[in-house]
MOPAC internal coordinates of N, CA, C and O (Angstrom, degrees):
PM7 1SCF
backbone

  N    0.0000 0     0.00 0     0.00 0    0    0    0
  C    1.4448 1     0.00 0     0.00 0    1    0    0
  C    1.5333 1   109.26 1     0.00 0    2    1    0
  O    1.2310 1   118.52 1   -56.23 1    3    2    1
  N    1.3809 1   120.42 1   123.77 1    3    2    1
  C    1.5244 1   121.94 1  -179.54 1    5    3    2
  C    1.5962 1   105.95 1  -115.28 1    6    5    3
  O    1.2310 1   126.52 1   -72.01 1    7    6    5
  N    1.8806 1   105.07 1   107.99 1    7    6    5
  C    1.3664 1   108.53 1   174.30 1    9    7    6
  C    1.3427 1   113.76 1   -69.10 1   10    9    7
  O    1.2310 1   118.24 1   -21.23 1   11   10    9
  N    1.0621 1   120.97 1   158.77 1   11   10    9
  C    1.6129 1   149.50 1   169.22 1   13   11   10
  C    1.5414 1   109.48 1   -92.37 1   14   13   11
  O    1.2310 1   127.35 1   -65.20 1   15   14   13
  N    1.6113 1   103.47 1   114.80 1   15   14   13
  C    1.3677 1    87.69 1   151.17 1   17   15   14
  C    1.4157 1   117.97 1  -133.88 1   18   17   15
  O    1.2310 1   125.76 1   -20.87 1   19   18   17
  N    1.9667 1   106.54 1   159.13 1   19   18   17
  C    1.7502 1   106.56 1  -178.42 1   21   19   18
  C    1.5184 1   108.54 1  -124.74 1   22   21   19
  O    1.2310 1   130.85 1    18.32 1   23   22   21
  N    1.2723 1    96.67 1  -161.68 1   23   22   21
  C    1.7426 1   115.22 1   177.06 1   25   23   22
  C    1.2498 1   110.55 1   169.18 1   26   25   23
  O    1.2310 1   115.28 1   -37.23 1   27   26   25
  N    1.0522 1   126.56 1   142.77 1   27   26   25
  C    1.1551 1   138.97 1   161.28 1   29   27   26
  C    1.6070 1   120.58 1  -134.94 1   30   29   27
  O    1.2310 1   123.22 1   -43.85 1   31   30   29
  N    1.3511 1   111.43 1   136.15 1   31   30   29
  C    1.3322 1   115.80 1  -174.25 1   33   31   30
  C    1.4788 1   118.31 1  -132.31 1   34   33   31
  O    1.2310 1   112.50 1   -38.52 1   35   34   33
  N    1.3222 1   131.77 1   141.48 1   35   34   33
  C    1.5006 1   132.03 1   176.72 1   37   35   34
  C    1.2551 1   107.03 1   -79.30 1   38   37   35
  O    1.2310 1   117.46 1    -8.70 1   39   38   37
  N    1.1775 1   122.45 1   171.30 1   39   38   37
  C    1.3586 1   132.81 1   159.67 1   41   39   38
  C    1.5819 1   114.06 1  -141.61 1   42   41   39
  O    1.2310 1   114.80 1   -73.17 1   43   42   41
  N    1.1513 1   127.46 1   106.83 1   43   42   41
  C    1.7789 1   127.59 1   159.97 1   45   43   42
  C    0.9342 1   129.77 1   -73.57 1   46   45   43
  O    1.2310 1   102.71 1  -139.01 1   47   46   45
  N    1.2542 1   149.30 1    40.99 1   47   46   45
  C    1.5816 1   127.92 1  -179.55 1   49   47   46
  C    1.2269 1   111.90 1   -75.28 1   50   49   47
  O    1.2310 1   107.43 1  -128.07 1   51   50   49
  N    1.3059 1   141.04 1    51.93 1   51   50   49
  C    1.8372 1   140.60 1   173.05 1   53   51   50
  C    1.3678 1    88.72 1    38.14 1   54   53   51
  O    1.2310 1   130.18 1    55.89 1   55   54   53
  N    1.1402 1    97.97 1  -124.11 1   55   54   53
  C    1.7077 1   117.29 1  -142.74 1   57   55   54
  C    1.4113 1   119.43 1   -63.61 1   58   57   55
  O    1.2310 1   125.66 1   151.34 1   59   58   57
  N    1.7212 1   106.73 1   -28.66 1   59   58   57
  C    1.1581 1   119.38 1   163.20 1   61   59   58
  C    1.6131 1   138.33 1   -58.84 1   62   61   59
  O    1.2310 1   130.62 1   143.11 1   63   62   61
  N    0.9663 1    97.11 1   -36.89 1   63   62   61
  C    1.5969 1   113.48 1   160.86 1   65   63   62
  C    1.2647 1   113.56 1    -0.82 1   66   65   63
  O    1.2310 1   122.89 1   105.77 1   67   66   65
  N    1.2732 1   112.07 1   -74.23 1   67   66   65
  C    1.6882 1   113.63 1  -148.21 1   69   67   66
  C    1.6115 1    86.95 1   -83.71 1   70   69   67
  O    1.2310 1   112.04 1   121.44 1   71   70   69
  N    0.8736 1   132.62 1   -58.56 1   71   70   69
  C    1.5975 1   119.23 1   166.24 1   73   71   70
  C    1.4580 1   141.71 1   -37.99 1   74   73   71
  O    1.2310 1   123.52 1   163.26 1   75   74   73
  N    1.3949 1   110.86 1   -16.74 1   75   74   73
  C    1.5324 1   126.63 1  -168.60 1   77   75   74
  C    1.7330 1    86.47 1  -101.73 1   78   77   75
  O    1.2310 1   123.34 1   131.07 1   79   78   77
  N    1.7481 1   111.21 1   -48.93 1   79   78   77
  C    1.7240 1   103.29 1  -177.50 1   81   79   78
  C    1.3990 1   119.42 1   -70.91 1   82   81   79
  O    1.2310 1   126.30 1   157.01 1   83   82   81
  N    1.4265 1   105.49 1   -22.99 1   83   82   81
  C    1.8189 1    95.22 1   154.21 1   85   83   82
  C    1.1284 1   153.13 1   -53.08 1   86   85   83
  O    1.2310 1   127.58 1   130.00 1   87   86   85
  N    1.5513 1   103.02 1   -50.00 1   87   86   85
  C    1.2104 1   112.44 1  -178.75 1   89   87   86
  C    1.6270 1   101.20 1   -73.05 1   90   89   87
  O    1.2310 1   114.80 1   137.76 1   91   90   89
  N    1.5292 1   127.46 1   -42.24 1   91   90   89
  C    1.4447 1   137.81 1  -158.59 1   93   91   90
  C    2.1992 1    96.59 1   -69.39 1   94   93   91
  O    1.2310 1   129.77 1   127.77 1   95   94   93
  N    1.0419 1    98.78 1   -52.23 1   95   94   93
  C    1.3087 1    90.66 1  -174.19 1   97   95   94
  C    1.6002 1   106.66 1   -90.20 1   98   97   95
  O    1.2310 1   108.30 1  -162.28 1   99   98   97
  N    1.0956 1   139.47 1    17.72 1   99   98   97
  C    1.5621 1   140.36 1   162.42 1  101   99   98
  C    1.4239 1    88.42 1   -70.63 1  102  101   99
  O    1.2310 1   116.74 1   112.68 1  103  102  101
  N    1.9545 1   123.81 1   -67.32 1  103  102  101
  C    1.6550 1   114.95 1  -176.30 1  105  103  102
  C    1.0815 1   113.11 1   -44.60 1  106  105  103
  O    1.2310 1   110.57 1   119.36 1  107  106  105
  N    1.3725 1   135.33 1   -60.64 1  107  106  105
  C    1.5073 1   137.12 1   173.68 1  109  107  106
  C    1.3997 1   116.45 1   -26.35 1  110  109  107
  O    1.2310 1   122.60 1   125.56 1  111  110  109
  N    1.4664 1   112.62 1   -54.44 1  111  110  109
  C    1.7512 1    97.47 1   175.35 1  113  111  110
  C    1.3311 1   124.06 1  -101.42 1  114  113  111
  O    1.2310 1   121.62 1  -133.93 1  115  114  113
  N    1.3858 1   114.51 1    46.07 1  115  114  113
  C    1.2806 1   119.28 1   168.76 1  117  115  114
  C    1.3200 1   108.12 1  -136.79 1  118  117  115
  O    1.2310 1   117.81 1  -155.16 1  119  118  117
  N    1.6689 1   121.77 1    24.84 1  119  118  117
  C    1.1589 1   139.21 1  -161.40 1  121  119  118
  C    1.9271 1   102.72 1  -131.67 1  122  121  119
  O    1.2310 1   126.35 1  -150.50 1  123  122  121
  N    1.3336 1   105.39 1    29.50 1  123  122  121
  C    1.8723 1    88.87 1  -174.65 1  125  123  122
  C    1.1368 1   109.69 1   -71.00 1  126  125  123
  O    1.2310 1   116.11 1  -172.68 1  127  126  125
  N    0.9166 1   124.99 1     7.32 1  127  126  125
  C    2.1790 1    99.11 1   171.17 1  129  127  126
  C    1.7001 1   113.95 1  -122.40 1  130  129  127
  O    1.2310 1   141.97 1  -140.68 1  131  130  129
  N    1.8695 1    74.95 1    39.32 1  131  130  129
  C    2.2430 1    93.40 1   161.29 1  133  131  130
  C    1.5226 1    96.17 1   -65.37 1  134  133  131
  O    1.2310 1   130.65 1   -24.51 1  135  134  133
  N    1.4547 1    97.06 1   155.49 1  135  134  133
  C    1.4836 1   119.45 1   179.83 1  137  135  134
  C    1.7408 1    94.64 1  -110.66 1  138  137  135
  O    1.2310 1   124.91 1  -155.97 1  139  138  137
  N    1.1622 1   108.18 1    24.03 1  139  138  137
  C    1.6717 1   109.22 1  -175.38 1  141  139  138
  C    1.5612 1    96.29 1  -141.87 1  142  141  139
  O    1.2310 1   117.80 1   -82.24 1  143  142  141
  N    1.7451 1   121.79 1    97.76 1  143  142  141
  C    1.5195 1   109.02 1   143.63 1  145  143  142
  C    1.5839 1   120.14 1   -19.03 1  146  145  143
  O    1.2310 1   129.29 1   -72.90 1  147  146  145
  N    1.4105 1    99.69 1   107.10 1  147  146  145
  C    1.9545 1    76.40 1   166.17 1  149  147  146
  C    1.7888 1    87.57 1  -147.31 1  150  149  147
  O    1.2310 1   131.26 1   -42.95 1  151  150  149
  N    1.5017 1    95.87 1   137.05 1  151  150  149
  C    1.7215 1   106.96 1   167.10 1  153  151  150
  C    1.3406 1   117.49 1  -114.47 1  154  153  151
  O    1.2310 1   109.00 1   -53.67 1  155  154  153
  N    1.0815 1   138.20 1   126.33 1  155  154  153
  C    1.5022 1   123.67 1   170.20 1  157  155  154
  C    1.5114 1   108.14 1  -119.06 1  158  157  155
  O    1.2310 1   131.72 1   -26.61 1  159  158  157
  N    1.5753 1    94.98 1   153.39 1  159  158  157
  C    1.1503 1    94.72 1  -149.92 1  161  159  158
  C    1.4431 1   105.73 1  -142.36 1  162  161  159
  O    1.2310 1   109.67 1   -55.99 1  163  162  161
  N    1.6695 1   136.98 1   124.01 1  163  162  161
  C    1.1812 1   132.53 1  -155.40 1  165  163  162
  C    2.1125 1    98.99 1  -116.47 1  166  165  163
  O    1.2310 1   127.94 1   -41.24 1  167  166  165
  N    1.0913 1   102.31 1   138.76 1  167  166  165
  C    1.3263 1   112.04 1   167.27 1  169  167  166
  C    2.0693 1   102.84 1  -159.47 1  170  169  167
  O    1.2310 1   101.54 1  -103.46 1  171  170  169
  N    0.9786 1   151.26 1    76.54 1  171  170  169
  C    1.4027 1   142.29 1  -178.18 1  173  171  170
  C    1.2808 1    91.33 1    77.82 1  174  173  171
  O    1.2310 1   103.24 1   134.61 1  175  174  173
  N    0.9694 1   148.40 1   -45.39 1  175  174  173
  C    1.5455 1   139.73 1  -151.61 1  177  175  174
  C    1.8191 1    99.62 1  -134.00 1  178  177  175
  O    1.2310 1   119.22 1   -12.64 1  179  178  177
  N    1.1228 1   119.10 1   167.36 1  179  178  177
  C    1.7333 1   124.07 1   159.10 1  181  179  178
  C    1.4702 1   125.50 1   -92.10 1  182  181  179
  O    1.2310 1   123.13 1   -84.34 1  183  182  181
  N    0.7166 1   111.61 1    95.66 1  183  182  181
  C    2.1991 1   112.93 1  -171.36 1  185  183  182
  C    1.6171 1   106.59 1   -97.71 1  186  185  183
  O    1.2310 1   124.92 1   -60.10 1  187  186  185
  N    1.5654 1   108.17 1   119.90 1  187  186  185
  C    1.5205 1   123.80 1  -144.04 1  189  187  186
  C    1.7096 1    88.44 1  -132.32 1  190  189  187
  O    1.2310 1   129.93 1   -80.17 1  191  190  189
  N    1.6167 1    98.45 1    99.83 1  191  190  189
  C    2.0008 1    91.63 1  -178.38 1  193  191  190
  C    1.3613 1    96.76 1  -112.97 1  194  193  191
  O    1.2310 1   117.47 1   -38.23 1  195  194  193
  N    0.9314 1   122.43 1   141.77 1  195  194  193
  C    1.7833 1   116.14 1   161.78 1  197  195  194
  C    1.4279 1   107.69 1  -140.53 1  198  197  195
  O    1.2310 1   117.10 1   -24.59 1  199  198  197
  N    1.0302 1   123.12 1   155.41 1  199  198  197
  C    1.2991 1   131.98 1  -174.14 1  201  199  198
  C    1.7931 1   116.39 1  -154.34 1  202  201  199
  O    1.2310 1   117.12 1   -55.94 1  203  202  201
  N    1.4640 1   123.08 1   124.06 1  203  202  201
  C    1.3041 1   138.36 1  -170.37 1  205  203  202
  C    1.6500 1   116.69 1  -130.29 1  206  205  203
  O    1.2310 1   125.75 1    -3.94 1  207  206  205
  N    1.3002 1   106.55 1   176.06 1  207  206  205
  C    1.5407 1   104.77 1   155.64 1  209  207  206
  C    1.4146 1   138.00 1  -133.64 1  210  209  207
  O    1.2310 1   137.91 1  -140.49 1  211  210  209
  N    1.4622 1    82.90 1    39.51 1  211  210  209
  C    1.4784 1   113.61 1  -178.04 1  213  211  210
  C    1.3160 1   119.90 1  -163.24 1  214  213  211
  O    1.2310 1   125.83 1   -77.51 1  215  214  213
  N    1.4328 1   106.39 1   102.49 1  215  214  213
  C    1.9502 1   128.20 1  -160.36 1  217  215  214
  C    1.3262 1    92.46 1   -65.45 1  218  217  215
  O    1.2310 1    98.35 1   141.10 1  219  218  217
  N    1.5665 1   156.38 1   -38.90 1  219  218  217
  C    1.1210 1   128.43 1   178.73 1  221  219  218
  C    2.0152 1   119.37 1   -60.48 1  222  221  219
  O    1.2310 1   132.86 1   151.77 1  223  222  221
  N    1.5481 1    92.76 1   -28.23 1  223  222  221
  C    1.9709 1    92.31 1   175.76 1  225  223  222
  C    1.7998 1   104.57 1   -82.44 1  226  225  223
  O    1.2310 1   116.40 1   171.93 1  227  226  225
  N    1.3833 1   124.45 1    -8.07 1  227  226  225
  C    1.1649 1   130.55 1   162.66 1  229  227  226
  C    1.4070 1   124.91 1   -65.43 1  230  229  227
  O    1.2310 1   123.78 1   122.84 1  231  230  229
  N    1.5616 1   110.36 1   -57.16 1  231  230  229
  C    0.9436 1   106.60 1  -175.86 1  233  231  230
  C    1.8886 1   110.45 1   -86.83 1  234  233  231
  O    1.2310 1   123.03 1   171.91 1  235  234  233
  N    1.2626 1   111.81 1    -8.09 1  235  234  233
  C    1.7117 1   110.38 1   165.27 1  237  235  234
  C    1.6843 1   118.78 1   -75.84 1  238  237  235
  O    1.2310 1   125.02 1   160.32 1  239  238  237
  N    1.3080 1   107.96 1   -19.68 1  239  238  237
  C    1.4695 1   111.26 1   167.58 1  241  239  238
  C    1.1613 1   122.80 1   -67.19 1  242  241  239
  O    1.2310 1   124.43 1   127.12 1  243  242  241
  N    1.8622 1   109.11 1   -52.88 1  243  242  241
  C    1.1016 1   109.15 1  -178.84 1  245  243  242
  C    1.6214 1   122.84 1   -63.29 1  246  245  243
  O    1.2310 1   123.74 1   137.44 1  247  246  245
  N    1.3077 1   110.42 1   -42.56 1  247  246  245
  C    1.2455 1   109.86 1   172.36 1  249  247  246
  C    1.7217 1   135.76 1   -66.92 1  250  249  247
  O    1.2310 1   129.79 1   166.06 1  251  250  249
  N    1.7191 1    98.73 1   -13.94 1  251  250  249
  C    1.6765 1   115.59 1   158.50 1  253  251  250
  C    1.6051 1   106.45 1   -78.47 1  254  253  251
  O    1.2310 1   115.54 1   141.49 1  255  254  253
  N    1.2450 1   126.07 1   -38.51 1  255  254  253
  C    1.3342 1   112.06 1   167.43 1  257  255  254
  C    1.8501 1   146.89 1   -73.77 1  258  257  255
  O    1.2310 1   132.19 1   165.28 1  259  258  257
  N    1.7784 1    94.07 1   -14.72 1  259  258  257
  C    0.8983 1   111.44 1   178.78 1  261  259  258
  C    1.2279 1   110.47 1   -99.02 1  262  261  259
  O    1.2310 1   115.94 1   155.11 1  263  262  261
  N    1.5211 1   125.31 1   -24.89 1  263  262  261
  C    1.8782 1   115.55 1   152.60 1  265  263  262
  C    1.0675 1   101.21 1   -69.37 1  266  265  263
  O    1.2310 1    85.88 1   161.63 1  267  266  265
  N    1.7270 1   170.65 1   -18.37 1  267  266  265
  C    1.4701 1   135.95 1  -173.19 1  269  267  266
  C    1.3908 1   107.65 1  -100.32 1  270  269  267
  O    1.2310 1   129.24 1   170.63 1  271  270  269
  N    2.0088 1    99.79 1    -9.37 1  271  270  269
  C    1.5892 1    83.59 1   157.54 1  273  271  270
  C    1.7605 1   126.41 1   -89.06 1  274  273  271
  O    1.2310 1   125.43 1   154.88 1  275  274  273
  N    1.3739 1   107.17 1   -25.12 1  275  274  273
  C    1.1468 1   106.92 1   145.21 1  277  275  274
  C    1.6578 1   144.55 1   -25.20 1  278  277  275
  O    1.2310 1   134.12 1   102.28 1  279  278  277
  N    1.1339 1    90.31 1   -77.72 1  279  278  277
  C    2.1668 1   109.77 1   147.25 1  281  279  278
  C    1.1544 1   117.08 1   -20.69 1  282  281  279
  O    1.2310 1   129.12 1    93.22 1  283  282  281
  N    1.2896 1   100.04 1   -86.78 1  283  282  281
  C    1.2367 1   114.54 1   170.87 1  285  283  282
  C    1.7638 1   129.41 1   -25.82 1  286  285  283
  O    1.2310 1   134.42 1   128.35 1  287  286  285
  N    1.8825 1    89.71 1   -51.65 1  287  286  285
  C    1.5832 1    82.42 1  -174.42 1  289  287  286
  C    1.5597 1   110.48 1   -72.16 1  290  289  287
  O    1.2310 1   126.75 1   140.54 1  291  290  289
  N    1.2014 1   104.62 1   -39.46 1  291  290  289
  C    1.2617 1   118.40 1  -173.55 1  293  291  290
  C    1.7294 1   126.71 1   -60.14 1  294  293  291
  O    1.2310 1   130.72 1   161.00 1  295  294  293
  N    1.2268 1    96.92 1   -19.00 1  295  294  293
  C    2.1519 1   116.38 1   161.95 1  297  295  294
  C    1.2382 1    89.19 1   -60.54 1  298  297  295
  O    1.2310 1   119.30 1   108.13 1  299  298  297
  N    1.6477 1   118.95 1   -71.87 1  299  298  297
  C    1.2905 1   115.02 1  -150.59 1  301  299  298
  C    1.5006 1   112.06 1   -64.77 1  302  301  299
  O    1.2310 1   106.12 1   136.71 1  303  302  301
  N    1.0640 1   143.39 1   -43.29 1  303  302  301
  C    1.1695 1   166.75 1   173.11 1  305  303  302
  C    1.6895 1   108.54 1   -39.18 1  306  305  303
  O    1.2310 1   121.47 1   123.30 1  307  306  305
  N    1.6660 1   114.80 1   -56.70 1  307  306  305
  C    1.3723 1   134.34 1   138.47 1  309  307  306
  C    1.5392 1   117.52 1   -10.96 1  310  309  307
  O    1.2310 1   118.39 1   106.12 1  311  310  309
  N    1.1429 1   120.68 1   -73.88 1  311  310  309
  C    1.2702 1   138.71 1  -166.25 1  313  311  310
  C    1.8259 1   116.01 1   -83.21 1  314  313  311
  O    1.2310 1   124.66 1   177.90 1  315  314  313
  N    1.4878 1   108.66 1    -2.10 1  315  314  313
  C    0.9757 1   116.88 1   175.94 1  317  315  314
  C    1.5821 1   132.13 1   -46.42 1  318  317  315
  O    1.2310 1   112.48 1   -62.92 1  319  318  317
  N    1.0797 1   131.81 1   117.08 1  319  318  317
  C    1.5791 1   118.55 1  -167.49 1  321  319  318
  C    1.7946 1    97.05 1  -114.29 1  322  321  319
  O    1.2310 1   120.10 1   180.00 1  323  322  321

């Protein structure tokens, strides 16, 4: 029997948004031979699903995706005038 595992997570940063899902999902598709389904997905918010069958490449995705959104916010934030 081979379990499945998922997650999905939002992300809000207001205004930042569309800038944080750019840069984050540009790595994502230059990454096809992840061992982690992952889609991200922008509408007002960032929607981050991934799905594996093996919770240690689950939980290393999530936590590679959730520092470059991190990064990310935090460049912009940087540059603030």
């Amino acid at each position: 029997m081979t379990l499945n595992f998922s997650a999905k997570i939002t992300v809000d940063a207001k205004e930042k948004s569309t800038a944080i899902y750019d840069s984050v999902n540009t790595d994502n598709e230059f990454y096809p031979e992840n061992p982690v389904k992952t889609k991200i997905e922008f509408n007002d918010k960032i929607l981050i699903s991934v799905e594996t069958d093996q919770l240690a490449h689950l939980r290393a995705n999530l936590n590679s995706t959730l520092r470059l959104i991190q990064a990310s916010y935090d460049s912009i934030e940087s540059v603030k005038i």
